[in-house]
DSSP file (Angstrom, degrees, kcal/mol; ACC not computed):
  #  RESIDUE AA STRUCTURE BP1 BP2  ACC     N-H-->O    O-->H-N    N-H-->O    O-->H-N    TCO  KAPPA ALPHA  PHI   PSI    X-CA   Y-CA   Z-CA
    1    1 A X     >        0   0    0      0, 0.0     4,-1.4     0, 0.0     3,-0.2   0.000 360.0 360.0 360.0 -39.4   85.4  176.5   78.1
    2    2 A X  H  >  +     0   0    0      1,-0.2     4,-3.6     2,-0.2     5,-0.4   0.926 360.0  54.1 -80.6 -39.4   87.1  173.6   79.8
    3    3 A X  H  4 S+     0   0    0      1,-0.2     4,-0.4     2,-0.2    -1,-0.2   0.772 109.8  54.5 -66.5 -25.3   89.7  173.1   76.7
    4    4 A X  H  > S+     0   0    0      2,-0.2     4,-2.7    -3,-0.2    -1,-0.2   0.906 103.0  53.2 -39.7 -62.1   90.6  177.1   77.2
    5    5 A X  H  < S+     0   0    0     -4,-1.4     4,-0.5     1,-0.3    -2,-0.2   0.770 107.3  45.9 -42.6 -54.6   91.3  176.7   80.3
    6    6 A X  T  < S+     0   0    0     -4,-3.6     4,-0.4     1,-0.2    -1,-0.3   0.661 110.5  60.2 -77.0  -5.3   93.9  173.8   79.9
    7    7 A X  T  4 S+     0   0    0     -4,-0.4     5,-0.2    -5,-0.4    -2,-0.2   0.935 105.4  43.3 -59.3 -59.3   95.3  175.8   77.2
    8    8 A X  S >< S+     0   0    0     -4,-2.7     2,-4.5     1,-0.2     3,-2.4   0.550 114.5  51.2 -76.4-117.6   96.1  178.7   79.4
    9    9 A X  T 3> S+     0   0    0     -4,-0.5     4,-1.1     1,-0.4    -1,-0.2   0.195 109.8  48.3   7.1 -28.2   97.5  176.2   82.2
   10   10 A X  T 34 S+     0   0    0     -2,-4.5    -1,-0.4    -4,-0.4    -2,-0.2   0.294 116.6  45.9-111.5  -3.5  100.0  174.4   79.6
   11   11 A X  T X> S+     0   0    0     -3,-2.4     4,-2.1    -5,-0.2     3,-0.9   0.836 109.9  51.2-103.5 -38.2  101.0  178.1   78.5
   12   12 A X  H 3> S+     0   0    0     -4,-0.3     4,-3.0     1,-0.2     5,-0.3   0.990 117.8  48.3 -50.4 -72.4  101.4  179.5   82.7
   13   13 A X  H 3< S+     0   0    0     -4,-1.1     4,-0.3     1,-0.2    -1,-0.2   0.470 107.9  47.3 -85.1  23.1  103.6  176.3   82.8
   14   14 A X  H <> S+     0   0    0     -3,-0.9     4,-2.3    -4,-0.2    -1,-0.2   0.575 118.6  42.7 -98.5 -33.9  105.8  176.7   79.7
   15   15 A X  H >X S+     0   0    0     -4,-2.1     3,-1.1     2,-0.2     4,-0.6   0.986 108.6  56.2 -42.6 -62.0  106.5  180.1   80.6
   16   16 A X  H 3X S+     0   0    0     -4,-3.0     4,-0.9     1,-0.2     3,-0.4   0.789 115.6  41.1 -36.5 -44.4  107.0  179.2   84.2
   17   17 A X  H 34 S+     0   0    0      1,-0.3     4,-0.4    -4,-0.3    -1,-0.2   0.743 114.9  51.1 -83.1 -21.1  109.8  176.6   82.7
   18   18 A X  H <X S+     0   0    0     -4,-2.3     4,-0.8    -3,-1.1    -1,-0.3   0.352 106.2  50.3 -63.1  -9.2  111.0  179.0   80.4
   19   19 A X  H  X S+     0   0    0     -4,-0.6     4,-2.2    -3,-0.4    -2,-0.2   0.587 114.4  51.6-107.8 -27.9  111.5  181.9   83.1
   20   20 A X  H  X S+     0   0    0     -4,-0.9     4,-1.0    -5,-0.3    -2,-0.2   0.790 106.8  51.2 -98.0  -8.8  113.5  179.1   85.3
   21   21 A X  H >4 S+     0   0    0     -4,-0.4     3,-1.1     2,-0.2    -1,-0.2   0.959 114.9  42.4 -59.0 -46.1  115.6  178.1   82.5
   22   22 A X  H >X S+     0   0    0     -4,-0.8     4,-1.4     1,-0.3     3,-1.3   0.857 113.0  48.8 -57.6 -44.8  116.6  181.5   82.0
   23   23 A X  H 3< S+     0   0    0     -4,-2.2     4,-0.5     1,-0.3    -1,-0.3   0.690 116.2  43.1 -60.2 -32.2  117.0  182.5   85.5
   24   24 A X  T << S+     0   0    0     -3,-1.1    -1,-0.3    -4,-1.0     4,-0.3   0.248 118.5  49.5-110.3  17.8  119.3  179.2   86.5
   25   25 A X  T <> S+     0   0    0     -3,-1.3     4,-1.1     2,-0.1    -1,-0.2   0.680  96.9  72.5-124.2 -26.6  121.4  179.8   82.8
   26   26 A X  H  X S+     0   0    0     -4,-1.4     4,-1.5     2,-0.2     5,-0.2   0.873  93.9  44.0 -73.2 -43.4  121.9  183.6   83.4
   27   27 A X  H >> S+     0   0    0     -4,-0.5     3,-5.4     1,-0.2     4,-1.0   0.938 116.0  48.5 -65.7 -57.1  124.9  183.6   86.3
   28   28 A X  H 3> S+     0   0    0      1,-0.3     4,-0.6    -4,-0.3    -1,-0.2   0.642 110.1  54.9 -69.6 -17.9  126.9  180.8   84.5
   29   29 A X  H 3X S+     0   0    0     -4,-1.1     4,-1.1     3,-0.2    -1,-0.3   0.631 108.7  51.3 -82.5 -12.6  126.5  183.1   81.0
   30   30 A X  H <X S+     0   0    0     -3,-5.4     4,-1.1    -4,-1.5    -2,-0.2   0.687 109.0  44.8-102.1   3.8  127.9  186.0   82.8
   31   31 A X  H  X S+     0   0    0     -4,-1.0     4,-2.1    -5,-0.2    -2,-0.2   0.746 113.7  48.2 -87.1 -28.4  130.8  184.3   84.0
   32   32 A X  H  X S+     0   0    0     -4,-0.6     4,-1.3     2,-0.2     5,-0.3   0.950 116.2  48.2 -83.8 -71.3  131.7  182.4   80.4
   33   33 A X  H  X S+     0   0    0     -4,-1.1     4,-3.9     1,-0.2    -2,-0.1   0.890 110.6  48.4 -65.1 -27.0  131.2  185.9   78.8
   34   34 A X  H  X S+     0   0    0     -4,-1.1     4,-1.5     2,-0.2     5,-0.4   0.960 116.1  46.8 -66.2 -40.5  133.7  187.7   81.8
   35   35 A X  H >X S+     0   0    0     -4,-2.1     3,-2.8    -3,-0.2     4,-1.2   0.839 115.9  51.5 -54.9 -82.1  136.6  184.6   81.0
   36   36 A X  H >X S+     0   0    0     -4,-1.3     3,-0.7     1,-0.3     4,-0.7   0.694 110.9  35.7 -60.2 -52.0  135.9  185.4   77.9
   37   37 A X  H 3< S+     0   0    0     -4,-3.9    -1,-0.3    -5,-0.3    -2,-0.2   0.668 119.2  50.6 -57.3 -15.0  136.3  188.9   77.8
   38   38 A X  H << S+     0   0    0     -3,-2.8    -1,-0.2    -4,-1.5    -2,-0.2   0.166 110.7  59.9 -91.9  -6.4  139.6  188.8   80.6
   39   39 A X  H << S+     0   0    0     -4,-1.2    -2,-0.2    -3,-0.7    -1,-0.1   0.577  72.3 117.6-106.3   4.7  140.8  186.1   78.0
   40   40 A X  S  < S-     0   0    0     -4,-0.7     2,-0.1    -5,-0.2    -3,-0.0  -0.482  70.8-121.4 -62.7 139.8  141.0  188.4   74.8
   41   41 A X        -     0   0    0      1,-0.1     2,-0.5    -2,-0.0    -2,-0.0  -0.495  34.8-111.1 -86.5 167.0  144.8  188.4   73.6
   42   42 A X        -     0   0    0     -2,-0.1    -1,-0.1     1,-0.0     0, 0.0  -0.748  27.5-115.7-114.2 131.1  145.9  192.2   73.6
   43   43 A X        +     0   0    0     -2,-0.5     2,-0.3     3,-0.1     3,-0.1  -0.458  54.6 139.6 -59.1 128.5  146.6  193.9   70.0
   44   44 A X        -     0   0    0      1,-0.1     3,-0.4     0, 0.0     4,-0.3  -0.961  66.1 -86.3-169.9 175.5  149.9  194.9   69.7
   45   45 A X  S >  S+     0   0    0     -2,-0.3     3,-1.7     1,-0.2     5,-0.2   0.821 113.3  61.6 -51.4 -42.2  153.1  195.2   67.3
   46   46 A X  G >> S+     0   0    0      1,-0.3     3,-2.4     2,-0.2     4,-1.9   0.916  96.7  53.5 -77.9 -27.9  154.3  191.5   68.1
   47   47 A X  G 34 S+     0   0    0     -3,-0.4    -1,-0.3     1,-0.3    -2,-0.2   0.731 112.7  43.2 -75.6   2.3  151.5  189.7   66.9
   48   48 A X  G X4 S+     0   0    0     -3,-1.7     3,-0.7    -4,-0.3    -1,-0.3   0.050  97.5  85.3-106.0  14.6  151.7  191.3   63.7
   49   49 A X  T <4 S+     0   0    0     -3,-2.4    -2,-0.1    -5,-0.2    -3,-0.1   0.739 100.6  31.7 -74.8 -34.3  155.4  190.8   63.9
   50   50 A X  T 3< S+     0   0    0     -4,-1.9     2,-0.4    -5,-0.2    -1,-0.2  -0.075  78.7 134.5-142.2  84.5  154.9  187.8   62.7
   51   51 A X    <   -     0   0    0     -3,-0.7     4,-0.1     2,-0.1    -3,-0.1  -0.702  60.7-121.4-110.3 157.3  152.4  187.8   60.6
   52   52 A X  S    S+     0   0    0     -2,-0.4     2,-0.1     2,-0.1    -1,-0.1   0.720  79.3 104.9 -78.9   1.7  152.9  185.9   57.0
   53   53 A X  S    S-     0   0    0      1,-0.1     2,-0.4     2,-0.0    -2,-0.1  -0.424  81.1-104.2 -93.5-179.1  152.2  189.1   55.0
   54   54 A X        -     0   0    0      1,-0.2    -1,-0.1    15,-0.1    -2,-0.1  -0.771  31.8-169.9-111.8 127.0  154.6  191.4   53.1
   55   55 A X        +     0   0    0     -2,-0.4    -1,-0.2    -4,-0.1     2,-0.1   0.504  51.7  77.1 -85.4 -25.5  154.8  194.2   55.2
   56   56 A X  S    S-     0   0    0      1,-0.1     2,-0.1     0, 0.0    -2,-0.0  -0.348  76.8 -92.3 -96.6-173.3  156.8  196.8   52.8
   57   57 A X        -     0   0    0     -2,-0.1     2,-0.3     1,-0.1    -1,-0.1  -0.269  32.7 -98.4 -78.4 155.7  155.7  198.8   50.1
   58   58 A X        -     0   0    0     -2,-0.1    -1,-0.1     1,-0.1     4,-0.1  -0.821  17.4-120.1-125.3-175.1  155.4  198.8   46.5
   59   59 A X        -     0   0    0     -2,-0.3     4,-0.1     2,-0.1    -1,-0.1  -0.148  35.2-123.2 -89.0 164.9  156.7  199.8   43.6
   60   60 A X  S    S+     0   0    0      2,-0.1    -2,-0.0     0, 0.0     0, 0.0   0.853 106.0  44.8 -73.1 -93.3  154.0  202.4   41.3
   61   61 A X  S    S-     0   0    0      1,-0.2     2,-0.5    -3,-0.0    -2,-0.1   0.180 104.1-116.4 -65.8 156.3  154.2  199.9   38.3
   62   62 A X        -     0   0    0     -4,-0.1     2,-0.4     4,-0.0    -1,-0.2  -0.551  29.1-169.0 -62.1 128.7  153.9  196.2   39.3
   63   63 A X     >  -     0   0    0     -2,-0.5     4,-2.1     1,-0.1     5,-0.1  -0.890  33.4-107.0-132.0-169.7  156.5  194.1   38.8
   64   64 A X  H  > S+     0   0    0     -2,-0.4     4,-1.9     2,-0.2     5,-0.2   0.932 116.5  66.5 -74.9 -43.1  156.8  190.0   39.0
   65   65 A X  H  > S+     0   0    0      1,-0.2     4,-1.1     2,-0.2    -1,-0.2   0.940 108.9  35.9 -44.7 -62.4  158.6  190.3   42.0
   66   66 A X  H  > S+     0   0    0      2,-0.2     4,-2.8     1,-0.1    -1,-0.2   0.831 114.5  50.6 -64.6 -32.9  155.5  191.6   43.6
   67   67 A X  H  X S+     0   0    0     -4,-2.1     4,-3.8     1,-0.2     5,-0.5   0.931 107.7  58.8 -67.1 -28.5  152.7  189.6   41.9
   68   68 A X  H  <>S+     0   0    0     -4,-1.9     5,-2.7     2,-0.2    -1,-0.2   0.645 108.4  41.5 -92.4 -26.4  154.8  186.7   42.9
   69   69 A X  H  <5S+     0   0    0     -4,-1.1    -1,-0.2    -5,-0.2    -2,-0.2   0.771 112.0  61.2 -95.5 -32.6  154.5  187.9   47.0
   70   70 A X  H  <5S+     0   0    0     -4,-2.8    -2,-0.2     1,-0.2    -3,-0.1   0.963 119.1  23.0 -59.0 -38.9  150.8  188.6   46.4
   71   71 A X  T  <5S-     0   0    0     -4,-3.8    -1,-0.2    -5,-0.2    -3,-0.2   0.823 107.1-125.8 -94.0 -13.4  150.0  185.3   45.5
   72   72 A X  T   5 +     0   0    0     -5,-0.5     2,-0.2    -6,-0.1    -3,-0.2   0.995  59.5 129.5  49.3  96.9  152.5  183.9   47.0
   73   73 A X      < -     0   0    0     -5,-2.7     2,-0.3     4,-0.0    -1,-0.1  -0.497  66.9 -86.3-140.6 170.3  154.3  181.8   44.5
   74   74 A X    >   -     0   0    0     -2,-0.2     3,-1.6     1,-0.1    -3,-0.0  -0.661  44.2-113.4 -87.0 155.4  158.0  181.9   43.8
   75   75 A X  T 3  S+     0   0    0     -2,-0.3    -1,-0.1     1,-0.3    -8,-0.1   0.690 118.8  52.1 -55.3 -20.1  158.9  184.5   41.4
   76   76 A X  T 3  S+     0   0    0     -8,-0.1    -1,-0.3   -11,-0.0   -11,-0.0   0.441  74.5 144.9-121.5  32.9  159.7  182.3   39.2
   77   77 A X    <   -     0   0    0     -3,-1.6    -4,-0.0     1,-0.1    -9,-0.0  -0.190  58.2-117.2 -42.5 128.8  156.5  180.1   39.3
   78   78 A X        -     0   0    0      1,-0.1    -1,-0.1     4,-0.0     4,-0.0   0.398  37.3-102.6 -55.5-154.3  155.8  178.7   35.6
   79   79 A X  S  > S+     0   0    0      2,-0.1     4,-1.7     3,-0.1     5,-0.2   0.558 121.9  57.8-102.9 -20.0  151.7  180.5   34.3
   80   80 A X  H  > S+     0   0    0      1,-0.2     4,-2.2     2,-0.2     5,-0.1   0.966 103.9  42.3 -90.1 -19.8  150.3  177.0   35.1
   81   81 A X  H  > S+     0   0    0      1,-0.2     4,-0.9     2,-0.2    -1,-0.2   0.812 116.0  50.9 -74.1 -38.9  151.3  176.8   38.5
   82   82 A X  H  > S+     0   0    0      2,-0.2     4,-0.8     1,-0.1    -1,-0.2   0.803 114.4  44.8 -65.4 -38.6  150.1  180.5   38.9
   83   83 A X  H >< S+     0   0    0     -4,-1.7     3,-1.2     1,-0.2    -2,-0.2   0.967 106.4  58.8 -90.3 -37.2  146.7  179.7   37.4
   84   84 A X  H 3< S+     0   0    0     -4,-2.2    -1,-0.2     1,-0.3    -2,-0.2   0.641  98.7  61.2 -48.4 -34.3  146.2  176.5   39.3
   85   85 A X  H 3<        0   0    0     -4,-0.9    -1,-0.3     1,-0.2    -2,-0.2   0.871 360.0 360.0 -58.5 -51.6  146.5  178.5   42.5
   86   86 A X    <<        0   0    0     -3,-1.2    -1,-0.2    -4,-0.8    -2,-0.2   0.294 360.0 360.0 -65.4 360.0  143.5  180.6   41.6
């Protein structure tokens, strides 16, 4: 009976210290998630202005010209240099 008792007493005071973590951890986590969320950078055309992929289109058959910007190689990268990449 008596070992029950201190059971439930060492479980009241880890809740208790767990409810006071939370409570003293909760304003300063809604202020770090508002910076964060006032801190986001805003989507727009420039940051894909300079983005390092090739933006136009291509041709219906492939050609070297293109594998050569998908992997991004010189066009006129030897096969070993090309495989090496992989």
């Amino acid at each position: 009976m008596a070992s029950s008792v201190i059971l439930a007493g060492l479980g009241l005071a880890a809740v208790g210290f767990g409810a006071r973590f939370v409570i003293r951890t909760i304003p300063a986590l809604g202020k770090k998630m508002a910076d964060t969320v006032y801190n986001v950078p805003k989507l727009d055309s420039k940051i894909f202005a300079s983005s390092k992929y090739y933006k136009g289109g291509f041709e219906p058959k492939m050609t070297k010209r293109e594998a050569a910007l998908i992997l991004n190689v010189s066009p006129n990268a030897s096969q070993q240099k090309v495989r090496v990449i992989q």
